[in-house]
PLY file of the C-alpha trace (Angstrom):
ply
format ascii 1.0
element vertex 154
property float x
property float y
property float z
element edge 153
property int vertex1
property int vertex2
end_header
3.01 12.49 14.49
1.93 13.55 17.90
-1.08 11.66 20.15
-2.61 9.40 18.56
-6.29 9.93 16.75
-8.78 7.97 17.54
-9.63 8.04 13.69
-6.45 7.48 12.08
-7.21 8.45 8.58
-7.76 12.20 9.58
-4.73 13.46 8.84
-3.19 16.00 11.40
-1.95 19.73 10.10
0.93 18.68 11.34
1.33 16.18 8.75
-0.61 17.62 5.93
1.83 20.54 6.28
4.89 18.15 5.36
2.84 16.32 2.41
0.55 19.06 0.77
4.22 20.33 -0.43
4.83 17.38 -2.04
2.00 16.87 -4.18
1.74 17.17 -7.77
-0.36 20.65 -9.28
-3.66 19.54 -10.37
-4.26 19.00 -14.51
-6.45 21.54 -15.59
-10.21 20.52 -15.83
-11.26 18.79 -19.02
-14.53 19.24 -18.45
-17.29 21.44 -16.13
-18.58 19.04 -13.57
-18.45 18.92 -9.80
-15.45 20.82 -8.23
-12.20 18.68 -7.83
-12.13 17.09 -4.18
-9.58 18.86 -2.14
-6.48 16.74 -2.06
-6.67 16.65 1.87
-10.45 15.09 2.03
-8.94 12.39 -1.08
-5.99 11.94 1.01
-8.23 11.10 4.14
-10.33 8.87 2.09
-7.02 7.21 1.36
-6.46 6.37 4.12
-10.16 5.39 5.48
-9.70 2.83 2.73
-6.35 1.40 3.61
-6.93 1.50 7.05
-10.25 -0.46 7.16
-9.60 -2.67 4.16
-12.85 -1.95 2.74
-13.51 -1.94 -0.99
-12.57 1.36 -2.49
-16.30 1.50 -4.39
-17.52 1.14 -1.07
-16.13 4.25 0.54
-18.69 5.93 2.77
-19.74 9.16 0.27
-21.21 10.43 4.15
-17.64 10.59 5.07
-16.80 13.79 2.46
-13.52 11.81 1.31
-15.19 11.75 -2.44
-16.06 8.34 -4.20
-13.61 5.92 -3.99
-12.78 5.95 -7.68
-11.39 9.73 -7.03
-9.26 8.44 -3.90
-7.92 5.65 -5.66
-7.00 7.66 -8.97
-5.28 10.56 -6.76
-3.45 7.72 -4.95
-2.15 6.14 -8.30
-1.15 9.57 -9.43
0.57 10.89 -6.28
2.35 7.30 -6.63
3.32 7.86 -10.27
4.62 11.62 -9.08
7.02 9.87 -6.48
4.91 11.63 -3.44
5.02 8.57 -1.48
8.96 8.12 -2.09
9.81 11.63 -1.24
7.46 11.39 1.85
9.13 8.38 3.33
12.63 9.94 2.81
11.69 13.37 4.54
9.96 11.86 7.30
13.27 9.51 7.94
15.17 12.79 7.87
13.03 14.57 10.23
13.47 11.43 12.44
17.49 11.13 12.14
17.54 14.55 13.07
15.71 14.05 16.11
17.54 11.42 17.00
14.89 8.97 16.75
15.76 6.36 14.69
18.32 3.97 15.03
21.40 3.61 12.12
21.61 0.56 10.33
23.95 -1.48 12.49
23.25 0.12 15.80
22.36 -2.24 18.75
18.90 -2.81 19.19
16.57 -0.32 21.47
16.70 -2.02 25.27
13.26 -0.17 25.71
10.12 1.25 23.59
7.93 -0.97 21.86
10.49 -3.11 19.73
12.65 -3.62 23.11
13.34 -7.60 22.66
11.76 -8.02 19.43
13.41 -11.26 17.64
14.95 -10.62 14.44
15.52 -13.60 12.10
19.43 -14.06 11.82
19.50 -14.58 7.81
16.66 -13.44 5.45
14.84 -16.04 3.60
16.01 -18.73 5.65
13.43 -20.48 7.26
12.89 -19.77 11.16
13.39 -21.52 13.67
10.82 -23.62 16.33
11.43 -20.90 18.48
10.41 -18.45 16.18
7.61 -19.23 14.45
4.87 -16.71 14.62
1.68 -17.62 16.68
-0.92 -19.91 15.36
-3.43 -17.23 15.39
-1.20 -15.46 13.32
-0.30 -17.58 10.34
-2.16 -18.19 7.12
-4.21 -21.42 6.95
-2.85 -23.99 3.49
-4.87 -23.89 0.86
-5.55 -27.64 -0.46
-6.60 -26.73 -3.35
-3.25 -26.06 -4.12
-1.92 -28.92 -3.28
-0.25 -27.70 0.06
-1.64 -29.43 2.96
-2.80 -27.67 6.10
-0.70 -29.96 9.17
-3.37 -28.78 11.53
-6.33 -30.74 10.62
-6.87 -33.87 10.40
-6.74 -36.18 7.09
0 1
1 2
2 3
3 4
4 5
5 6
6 7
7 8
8 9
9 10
10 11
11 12
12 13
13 14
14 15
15 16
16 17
17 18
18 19
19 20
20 21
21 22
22 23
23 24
24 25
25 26
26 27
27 28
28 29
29 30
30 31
31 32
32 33
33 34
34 35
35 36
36 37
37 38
38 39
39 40
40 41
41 42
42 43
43 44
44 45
45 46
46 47
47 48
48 49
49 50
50 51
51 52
52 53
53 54
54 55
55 56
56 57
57 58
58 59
59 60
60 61
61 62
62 63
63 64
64 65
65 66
66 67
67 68
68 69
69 70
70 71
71 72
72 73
73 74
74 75
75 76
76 77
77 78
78 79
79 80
80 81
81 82
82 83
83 84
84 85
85 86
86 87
87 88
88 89
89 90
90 91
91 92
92 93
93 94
94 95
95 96
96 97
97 98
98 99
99 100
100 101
101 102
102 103
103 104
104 105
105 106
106 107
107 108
108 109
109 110
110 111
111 112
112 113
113 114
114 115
115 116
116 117
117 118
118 119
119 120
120 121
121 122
122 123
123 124
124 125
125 126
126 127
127 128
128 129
129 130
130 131
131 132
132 133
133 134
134 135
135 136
136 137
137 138
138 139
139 140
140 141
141 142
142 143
143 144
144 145
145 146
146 147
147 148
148 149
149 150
150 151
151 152
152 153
């Protein structure tokens, strides 16, 4: 919300003030151990991990997030509690009220970044030459599957 990080799994006050809300109150510790990891760091980590694609064991312990076993539960249980849910709706709220988001129905935006984007004129129908997505973009057949790949030769 705001300029852009150049790490974009630190999440801004700005934002942590409209999620931390949200969240669920801790359970109450089983057992003595290491103190819980705050549920900003985990949220962070959450995000490190989504937005890399790495391997949630393989989240950098260097990083402070916590392992990637504690991201991943907090995730599932945030998920479970509806966080995720109630995050999207306020944040389309806080939008509408801004006036920056478009009603379903209204014309598309003549400028911004989707200015011009193609929309496909009935979903699930298949597109059209003219709006197939790049090569570099689609998915190459598997043949193993019995779905040939057009592109290379037989």
């Amino acid at each position: 919300m705001g300029k852009r990080q150049s790490r974009p799994w630190i999440v801004s006050d700005e934002l942590w003030s409209l999620i931390e809300p949200l969240l669920p109150e801790p359970p109450p510790k089983q057992v003595e151990g290491r103190p819980r990891v705050p549920d900003r760091q985990a949220l962070c980590g959450i995000l490190f991990v989504l937005h890399t694609g790495i391997q949630w064991e393989y989240l950098p312990q260097e990083l402070g997030f916590g392992s990637g076993m504690t991201c991943w539960r907090r995730l599932a249980a945030w998920n479970e509690a509806g966080v995720w849910d109630q995050l999207h709706q306020l944040l389309l709220n806080k939008l509408r009220s801004k006036n920056q988001l478009a009603s379903p129905g209204a014309p598309p935006p003549t400028s911004g970044p989707l200015a011009g984007a193609q929309k496909r004129t009935q979903p699930g129908r298949p597109r059209t030459s003219g709006q197939q997505a790049p090569r570099h973009h689609r998915r190459p057949r598997d043949s193993a599957r019995g779905v040939v790949d057009r592109r290379e030769p037989q």
